[in-house]
C-alpha positions, 0 to 999 in steps of 0.5 A: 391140134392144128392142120397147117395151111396149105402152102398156096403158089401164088403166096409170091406171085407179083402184079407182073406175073398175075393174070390179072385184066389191064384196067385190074392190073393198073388199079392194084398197082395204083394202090401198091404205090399207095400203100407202100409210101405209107407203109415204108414211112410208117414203118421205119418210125416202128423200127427206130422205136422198137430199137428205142424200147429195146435199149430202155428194158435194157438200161432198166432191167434189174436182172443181168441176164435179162439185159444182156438179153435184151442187148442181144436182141438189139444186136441182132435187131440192128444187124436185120432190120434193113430185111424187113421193110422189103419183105414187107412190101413184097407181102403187100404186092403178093396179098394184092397179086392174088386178088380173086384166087383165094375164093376159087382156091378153097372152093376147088379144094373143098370141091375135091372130097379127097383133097379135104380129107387128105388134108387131116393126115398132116394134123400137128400140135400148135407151138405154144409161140404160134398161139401167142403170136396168133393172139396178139395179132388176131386182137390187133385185127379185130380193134382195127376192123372194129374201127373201120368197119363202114370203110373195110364195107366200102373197100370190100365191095369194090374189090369184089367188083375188081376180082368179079366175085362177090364183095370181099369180107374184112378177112380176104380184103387183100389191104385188111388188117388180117391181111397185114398183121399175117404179113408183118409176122411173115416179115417180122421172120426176117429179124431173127428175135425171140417170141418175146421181142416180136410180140413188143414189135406186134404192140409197137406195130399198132401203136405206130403204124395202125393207127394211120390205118383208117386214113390210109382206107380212106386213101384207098376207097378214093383211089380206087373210086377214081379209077371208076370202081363203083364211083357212087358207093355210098353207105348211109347208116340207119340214124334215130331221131333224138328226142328232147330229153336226148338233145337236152343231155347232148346240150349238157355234155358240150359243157363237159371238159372234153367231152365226146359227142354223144353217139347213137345206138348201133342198131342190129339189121334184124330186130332194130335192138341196140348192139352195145347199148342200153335198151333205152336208148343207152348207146356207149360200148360194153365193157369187155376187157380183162383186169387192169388191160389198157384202153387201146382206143385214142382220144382225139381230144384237145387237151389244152382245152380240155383243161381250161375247161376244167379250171373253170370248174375248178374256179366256180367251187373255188369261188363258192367256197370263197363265200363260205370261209372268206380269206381276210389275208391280204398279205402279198405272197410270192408264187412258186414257179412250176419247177421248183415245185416239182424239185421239192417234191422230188427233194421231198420223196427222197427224204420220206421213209420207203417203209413209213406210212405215205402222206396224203396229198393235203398234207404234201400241200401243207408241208410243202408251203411250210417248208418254203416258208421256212427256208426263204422266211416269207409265204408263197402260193402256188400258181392256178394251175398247179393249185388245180393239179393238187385239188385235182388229183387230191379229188381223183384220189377221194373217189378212187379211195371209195371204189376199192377195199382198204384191206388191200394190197393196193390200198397201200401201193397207191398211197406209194404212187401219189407223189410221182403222179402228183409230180407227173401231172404237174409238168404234163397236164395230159394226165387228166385227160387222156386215157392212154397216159402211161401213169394213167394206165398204171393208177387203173391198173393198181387201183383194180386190183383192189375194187370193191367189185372184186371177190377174193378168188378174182384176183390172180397171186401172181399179179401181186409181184408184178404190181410192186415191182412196178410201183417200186420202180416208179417210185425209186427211178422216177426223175421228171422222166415220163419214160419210167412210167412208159416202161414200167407201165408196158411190163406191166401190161406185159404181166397182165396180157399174160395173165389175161390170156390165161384166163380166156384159156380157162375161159375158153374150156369152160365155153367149150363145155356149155356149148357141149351141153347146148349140142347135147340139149339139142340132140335130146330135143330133137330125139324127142322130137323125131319119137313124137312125130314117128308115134303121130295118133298111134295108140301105144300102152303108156309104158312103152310110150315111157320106154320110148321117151327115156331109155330109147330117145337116149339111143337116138341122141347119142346117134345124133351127137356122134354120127349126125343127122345126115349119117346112115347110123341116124337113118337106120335107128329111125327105121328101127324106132318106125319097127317099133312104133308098128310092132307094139302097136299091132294087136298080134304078131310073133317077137322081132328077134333081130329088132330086139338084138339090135336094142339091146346092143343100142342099149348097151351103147348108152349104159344099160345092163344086159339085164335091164336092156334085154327086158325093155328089148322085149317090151319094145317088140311085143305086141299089144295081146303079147304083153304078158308081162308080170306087173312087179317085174314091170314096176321094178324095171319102171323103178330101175328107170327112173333111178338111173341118170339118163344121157345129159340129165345135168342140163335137161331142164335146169332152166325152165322158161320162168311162168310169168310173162316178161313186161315190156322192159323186161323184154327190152332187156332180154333182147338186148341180152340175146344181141350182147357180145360175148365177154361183156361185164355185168354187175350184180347187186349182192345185198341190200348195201348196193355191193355189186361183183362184176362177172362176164358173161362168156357164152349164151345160148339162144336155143336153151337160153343158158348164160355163162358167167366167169369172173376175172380169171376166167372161172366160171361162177355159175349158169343162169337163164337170160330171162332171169338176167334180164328181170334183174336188170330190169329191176336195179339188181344188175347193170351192164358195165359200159366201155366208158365206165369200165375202167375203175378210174374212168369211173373215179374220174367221172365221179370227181367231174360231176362233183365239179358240176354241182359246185358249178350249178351244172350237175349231172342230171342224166345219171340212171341208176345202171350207171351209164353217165355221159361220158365227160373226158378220157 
């Protein structure tokens, strides 16, 4: 259930008709002015590359129905898409215009106790496309602000100087990124497509337009800083002096083809602990992405250089292995052009068998050279570079091989994409060393769908079908065309956002069960609690201290979930327990007839029988020299007690505090745990042969200490205690998946990189045992 938002009456007010100050007014239009010539420009690109993308699923689609659809939405695209770049503009002008009104607003509204409560008279059911679309947008968001945090930082306190409030979070930033995904789906209204078609145009928007979001803050802060907003606003984050082995590893990595510096550790303002990092100094994100997702973050590398670099590499093995088994044919060969290669490949797979068993990409190399021999009587040789594609990719392909099960589909289905890919990287040298490289993209997502760190239930059926449609469309359409990849690889990420936004569903269910437990736990602790400081140095009989600290600490927490702390109900059972407390601590005294009816309906309320409930009512208002009771009837009732399942026993003490105090990297870890984003992925060692599953670590709770775990398709797999995590990852029998490494062909391609470093003399000697390498290239 969902109320709507209140329609707000500014939500189309313009900078004219604002009552804003002079010098305010002429600083918000100074930043429309801005804003919008980047926007218009950005903008129109977005739109003539969705028109794009709508005309290519159209000539690719295989169903009729499917591309009469997508002509459809191309029509009506065509037909509406002057609308949208206006109504984008008037959204900038009005977010800006009601700058300051959106904090007076909802305080006013929460000020007004009938307001609010009027309010859940409008509650409805969520549409499941506004689900969709709030999703997409909200992640979209969220990887922006991600990005630009220190500049939203900067630009949210000078707004809050210009609206004279405090200083703004990323969320009422008027130019934030959840300002302006809202107002593209305001916007996107205007275009008249299906859910389908606007959640493409949500993908395109970042892809297009965000990605020039953090210069166009920087655009802002400057403009604004000019105006005389806080002109001196500096932010200066909190840097850690490297050590020599740190400046050693850094010296290491610039040798690195394309490497990234090394970054340092983000630190937590309160406790110094590292948020996406190791404990010891390891300072790479966590990984958190769903199976098979594409890495969203952009590179900036230099790719030309980048592959220079590791022809170099490529040299140095060459040579070493020139010294091992000299060449003594010093026969004159012609070298083959580029093209002509690739046109033998394309020749080559024509011919091959769409049933028969792949070849391997030695053999293509072989039979290749011999069928040149062949046809013009004379050998040839391939150039440098397209002999380095083939070792390369030939490399890549030997470590990927290690990381996933041959009993797999996906064993075979990447044997079917070695030849487009060899053809691919052989015109686009980009493909090794850029992580958003669509048939890159597509290899990591066949190749995880069958990684050794996957058990058999963490897989959905479902992905089967959408893997060899895309491979198959791939391998059958492919011609030199880098737009077939394009396109099969967005329908397939299409298929995989789907199946990851069912399992964050099935994840989120499982979350809301634990925190449920965690409320619960902390109702119990707080009963017992309140009993214990209500009871202070009162002598009560052991057996009314036992009746207080199961069957009515039951009564209170049950109280506290349902009504709260701040509830009449809550006061009123305390002043019940302070009645009880002094009536069974008084030596004599007639029965509370009206206390013991209040218990036993309380009693009721949490599952006793009326027997069971009427007898610890009798106990519980009876003084000490009035306990008359029978001893058997005493015991019955004590072993009834105990029998019965108390309120949340499930959770209670599940996991207790382990008896042996944590070392110091113990602790190290369990504070870096207790500081763990929500949905990082941790391995766990199996056996004693090193097989490791990747689980998720969804939910913790630092009051009871309990972690969720779910696997990849947002099942949970079990509860453990963080202590408990942290020894293990203290002690090698789990490691924390880094951003860097949690693609299994970012990790293949680290692995064929540092192979290349040993035959260069260079290995990689930072390598720990939690597998956080330096990170070499995309």
């Amino acid at each position: 259930m969902s109320a709507p938002p209140p329609i707000e009456p500014f939500a189309l007010q313009t900078l004219a008709t604002a009552t804003l100050p002079r010098r305010v007014r002429r600083v918000l239009e100074h930043l429309l002015n801005t804003a919008s010539d980047e926007f218009e420009r950005h903008l129109t690109a977005m739109l003539s590359e969705f028109e794009q993308q709508l005309f290519r699923l159209a000539d690719h689609a295989r169903n009729p129905g499917f591309e009469s659809t997508h002509l459809q939405t191309l029509r009506t695209l065509r037909l509406n898409r002057s609308d949208l770049v206006p109504r984008y503009m008037v959204g900038l002008e009005a977010s800006l215009a009601s700058l300051g009104r959106r904090g007076s607003a909802r305080s006013d509204h929460s000020a007004n106790p009938a307001t609010s409560l009027g309010s859940f008279h409008q509650l409805r059911l969520v549409e499941e496309s506004e689900l969709d679309e709030d999703a997409v947008l909200r992640d979209i968001a969220v990887r922006q602000e991600s990005r630009t945090s220190l500049t939203l930082h900067l630009l949210g306190q000078r707004f809050g100087v210009l609206a004279g409030t405090p200083a703004f979070d990323a969320k009422r930033i008027p130019l934030g990124p959840q300002s302006l995904c809202q107002i593209l789906r305001d916007a996107a209204q205007s275009l008249h497509v299906s859910l389908e078609a606007r959640l493409l145009l949500y993908r395109i928007f970042e892809r297009r337009v965000m990605a020039n979001y953090p210069q166009l803050l920087e655009m802002l802060n400057v403009s604004v800083a000019a105006e005389g907003i806080l002109p001196s606003l500096t932010y200066v984050p909190l840097r850690v002096r490297p050590s020599a082995q740190a400046q050693a590893d850094a010296a290491a990595e610039a040798a690195v083809p394309g490497a990234k510096p090394r970054r340092l550790p983000r630190r937590d303002n309160r406790n110094g602990v590292s948020r996406h990092g190791g404990s010891q100094g390891g300072p790479q994100r966590t990984h958190t992405a769903w199976l098979g997702e594409a890495d969203t973050q952009a590179d900036g590398l230099d790719e030309r250089a980048a592959f220079d670099l590791l022809q170099q590499l490529l040299t140095g093995r060459r040579e070493l292995i020139g010294k091992l088994r000299p060449d003594n044919d010093s026969t004159p060969r012609e070298q083959l052009d580029t093209s002509e290669v690739v046109d033998a490949l394309g020749q080559m797979q024509e011919t091959m068998s769409p049933t028969g068993t792949p070849r391997s990409l030695l053999d293509i190399k072989q039979t290749l050279l011999a069928q040149v021999r062949q046809q013009r009587g004379r050998g040839a040789i391939f150039s440098r570079e397209d002999n380095d594609t083939f070792e390369l990719l030939g490399m890549l392909y030997g470590q990927i091989e290690r990381e996933i099960r041959t009993d797999t589909p996906a064993s075979g289905l990447l044997r079917r994409l070695q030849m487009p890919l060899l053809r691919v990287a052989l015109k686009d040298r980009g493909f090794f060393v850029r992580a958003q490289h669509p048939a890159r993209q597509l290899l990591n997502a066949v190749a995880e769908s069958g990684a050794r760190w996957l058990d058999q239930d963490d897989v959905d059926p479902q992905l089967l079908a959408p893997l060899q449609q895309a491979v198959s469309n791939v391998v059958e359409h492919y011609d030199d065309d880098p737009a077939v990849f394009e396109a099969s690889n967005q329908e397939l990420q299409a298929q995989l956002y789907t199946l990851a936004r069912k399992a964050e569903m099935t994840e989120r269910r499982h979350v809301e069960a634990a925190r449920g437990k965690e409320k619960l736990e902390i109702a119990k602790r707080k009963a017992s609690d309140t009993i214990s400081e209500l009871v202070g140095e009162q002598r009560l009989p052991k057996f009314v201290r036992a009746l207080l600290n199961q069957a009515w600490a039951d009564v209170l927490t049950l109280t506290l979930l349902r009504q709260g702390a701040e509830s009449e109900q809550w006061r009123q059972q305390l002043e019940m327990t302070r009645r009880i407390v002094a009536t069974c601590g008084r030596r004599v005294g007639p029965p509370d007839t009206d206390l013991a009816s209040h218990i036993e309906a309380a009693l009721a309320q949490v599952g006793y029988h009326a027997e069971e409930a009427a007898a610890i009512a009798r106990r519980l208002t009876s003084a000490l020299d009035d306990d008359d009771d029978d001893p058997a009837s005493r015991t019955e009732l004590t072993m009834k007690l105990k029998a019965r399942s108390r309120l949340g026993e499930d959770s209670a003490g599940r996991h207790k505090p382990s008896a042996t105090p944590r070392n110091a990297d113990e602790q190290a870890r369990y504070d870096q745990l207790r500081v763990m984003p929500y949905g990082t992925w941790i391995e766990f060692v199996t056996n004693q042969q090193g097989d490791v599953v990747r689980r998720r670590l969804s939910w913790y709770s630092p009051v009871t200490d309990n972690a969720l775990f779910v696997n990849q398709r947002g099942q949970r797999v079990g509860e453990q205690s963080l202590d408990s995590v942290a020894r293990m990852l203290a002690r090698g029998q789990a490691r924390i998946v880094t951003a860097e490494r949690g693609r299994l062909v970012d990790r293949a391609w680290q692995a064929t990189l540092n192979a290349l470093r040993s035959f260069a003399g260079r290995g990689d000697k930072s390598k720990g045992g939690d597998g956080n390498e330096a990170e070499a290239t995309s």
